[in-house]
C-alpha positions, 0 to 999 in steps of 0.5 A, spaced: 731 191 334 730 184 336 728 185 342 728 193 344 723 194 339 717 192 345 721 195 350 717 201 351 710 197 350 713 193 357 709 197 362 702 196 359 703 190 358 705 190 365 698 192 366 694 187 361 697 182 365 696 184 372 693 178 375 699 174 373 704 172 379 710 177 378 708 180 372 714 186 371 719 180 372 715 177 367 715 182 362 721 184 362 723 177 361 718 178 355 724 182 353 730 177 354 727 171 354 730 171 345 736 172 349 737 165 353 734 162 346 740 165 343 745 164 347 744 156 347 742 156 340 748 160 338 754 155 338 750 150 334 749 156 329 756 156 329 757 149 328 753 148 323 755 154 319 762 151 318 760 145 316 755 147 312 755 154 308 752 160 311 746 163 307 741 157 308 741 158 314 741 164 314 734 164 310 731 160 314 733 164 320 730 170 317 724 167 315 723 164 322 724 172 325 719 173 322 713 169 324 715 168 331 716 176 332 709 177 330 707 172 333 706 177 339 700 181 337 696 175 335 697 171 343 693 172 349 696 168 353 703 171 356 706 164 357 705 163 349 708 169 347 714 168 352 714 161 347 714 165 341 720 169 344 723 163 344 723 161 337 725 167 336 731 167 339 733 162 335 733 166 330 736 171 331 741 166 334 742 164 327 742 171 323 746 173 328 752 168 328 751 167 320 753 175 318 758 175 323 762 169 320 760 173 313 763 180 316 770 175 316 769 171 310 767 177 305 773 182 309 780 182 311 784 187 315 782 195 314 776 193 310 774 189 316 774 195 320 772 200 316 765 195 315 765 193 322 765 201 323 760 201 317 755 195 321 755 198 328 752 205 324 746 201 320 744 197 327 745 203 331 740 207 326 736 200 325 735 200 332 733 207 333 728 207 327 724 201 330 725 202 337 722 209 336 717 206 332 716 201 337 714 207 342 709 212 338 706 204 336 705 202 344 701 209 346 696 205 341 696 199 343 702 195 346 701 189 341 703 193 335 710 194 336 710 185 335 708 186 327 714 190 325 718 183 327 714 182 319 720 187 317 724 179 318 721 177 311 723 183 307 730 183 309 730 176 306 730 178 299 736 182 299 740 177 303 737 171 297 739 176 291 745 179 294 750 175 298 754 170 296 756 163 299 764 165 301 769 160 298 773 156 302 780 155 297 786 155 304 791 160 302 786 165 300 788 172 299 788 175 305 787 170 309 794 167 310 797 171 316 790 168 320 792 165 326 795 158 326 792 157 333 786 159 338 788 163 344 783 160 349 784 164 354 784 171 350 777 169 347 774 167 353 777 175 356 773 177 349 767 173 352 767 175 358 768 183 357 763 183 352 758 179 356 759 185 362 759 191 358 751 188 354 749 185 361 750 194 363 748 196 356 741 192 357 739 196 363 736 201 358 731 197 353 729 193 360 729 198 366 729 204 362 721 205 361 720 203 369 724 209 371 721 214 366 715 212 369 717 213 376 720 220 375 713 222 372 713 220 365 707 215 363 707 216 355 710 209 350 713 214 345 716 218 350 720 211 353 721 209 345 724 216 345 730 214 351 731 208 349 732 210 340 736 215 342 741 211 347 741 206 340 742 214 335 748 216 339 751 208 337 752 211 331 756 217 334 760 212 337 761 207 332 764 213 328 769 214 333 771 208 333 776 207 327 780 212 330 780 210 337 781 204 336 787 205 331 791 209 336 789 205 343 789 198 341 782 194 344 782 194 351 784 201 350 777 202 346 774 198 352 776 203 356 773 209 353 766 206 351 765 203 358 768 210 361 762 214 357 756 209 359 758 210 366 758 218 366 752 217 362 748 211 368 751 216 373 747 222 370 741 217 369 741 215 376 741 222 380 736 224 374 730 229 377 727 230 370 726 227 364 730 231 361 737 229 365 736 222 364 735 224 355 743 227 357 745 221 360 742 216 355 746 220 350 753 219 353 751 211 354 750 210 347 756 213 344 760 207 348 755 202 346 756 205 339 764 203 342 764 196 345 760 192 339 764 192 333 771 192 338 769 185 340 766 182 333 773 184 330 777 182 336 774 175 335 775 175 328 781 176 329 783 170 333 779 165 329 782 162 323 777 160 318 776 154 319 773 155 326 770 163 324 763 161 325 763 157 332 767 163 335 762 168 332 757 163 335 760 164 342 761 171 342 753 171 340 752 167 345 756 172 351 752 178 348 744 174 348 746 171 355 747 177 358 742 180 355 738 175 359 741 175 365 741 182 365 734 183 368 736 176 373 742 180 376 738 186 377 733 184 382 737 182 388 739 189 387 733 193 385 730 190 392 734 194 397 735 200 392 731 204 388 732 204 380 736 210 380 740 207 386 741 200 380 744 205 374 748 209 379 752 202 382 752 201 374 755 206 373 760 206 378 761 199 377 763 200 369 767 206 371 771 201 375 773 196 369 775 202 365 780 204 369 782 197 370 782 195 363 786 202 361 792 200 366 792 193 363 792 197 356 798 201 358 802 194 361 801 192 355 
């Protein structure tokens, strides 16, 4: 949720803006600029979890989400909340990088699976949840959806009641078949997957709400509609994803979840009705549903502990650096085709990789 939540807000912020120089870059980029912030901070999250202990930074991540997140609804300057987005980059940069080193320290083997499994479920309902909310709040008024970055503050007590600083005793139990050394250059074909399957995915909180508008659909609620359903079907796809995974390996997994995104951006971009980009939407989401465990648990299992937090941190950062971008790379395209021209080249281009990835699945 930590930045989808406002997505269906865009266009009306848009509108409030509109004697701002280049105003529908700037409020997308409203939408991604927490993903910059995460993607330089995340790295240094990863850092100082290994060196330091998870859970304070953790807490004082999540109070930080907090504050910035609702810092939105109070600033009526669209350069400051661009800053506030930044501050809450960094937050999310050490939320995020702290419970994936966690998922790693608390888990091993099939454990670790079944509650990467468990996760992407949670984050896929949460995203639903709060996206849809998002929208329903934006038809109000688009400042709305920035309060339910407060939810920050309430997360934070179960995380101060129930986690548990992981011991660090070499030899644990379950730990002592991790990998001795780090392949680099399988951890950076972990980075670079991941960073082209979210720069895809992260066409939908972004663009999604503008095509709406463009085939005729103008209400907040019906956008937050499109994009929370892309994030429930996640759920469907994260269910799938232990059986998948256990008979196809991780670039096999790859494979399906980027071969479902692009059927689903193919439906989306030839859409004449809202209704056809809703079928589409739900075929994208049961890939995105696929990639994000696959990657977190192909990176916990090439870090020894020892450096678990500062590869979590760089796959963090691979995640929020194309989520950023995502919007950058799109605007050279979106200048010589239409919207429903960009998810119709995306679509193709993941369509693509899946074959690639499932011919290098079958090689090895």
């Amino acid at each position: 949720m930590s930045a989808a939540t406002i997505s269906a807000a865009l266009p009306r912020m848009a509108d409030a803006f509109a004697a701002v120089p280049r105003v529908e870059l700037l409020t997308k980029l409203v939408l991604t600029a927490p993903a910059l912030a995460i993607a330089v901070c995340a790295p240094f999250a990863g850092a100082i979890v290994d060196r330091f202990g998870r859970l304070a930074l953790l807490r004082g991540s999540l109070v930080l989400y907090g504050l910035a997140g609702g810092a939105g609804y109070v600033l009526d300057d669209l350069a400051a909340i661009l800053a506030s987005r930044i501050v809450l980059g960094v937050a999310v940069a050490g939320t995020m990088t702290t419970m994936t080193a966690l998922v790693g320290d608390y888990y091993q083997g099939e454990a670790r699976a079944r509650f990467a499994s468990v996760q992407s479920f949670a984050m896929s309902i949460g995203a639903m949840a709060f996206v849809a909310l998002g929208g329903v709040l934006a038809d109000v008024d688009w400042r709305l959806p920035f309060l339910l970055y407060l939810s920050g503050w309430a997360v934070l007590v179960p995380a101060a009641l129930f986690l548990e600083e992981p011991r660090h005793a070499a030899g644990r139990d379950g730990e002592r078949d991790e990998p001795a050394r780090v392949s680099l250059r399988t951890i950076a074909a972990a980075y670079a997957i991941t960073f082209f399957a979210v720069a895809m995915f992260y066409m939908i909180p972004v663009q999604l709400p503008f095509l709406a508008r463009a085939i005729g659909v103008e209400s907040g609620a019906a956008a937050g509609l499109a994009v929370g359903l892309n994030s429930a079907l996640a759920a469907v796809g994260s269910g799938m994803f232990p059986r998948l995974r256990r008979f196809n390996g991780v670039l096999g997994v790859y494979a399906w979840a980027l071969g479902f995104m692009a059927a689903g951006y193919l439906l989306i971009g030839a859409a004449g009705s809202f209704a056809q980009v809703l079928a589409g939407v739900v075929l994208s989401g049961i890939g995105v549903g696929l990639f994000f465990p696959n990657s977190y648990l192909w990176v916990l299992a090439l870090a020894p502990r020892r450096l678990r937090g500062r590869l979590s941190g760089g796959l963090t950062a691979s995640i929020f650096l194309a989520q950023f971008s995502s919007p950058i790379l799109l605007e050279p395209v979106l200048a010589r085709v239409t919207l429903g021209g960009a998810f119709v080249g995306a679509g193709a281009a993941m369509a693509a990789v899946a074959a690639l990835l499932a011919a290098a699945r079958h090689r090895t």
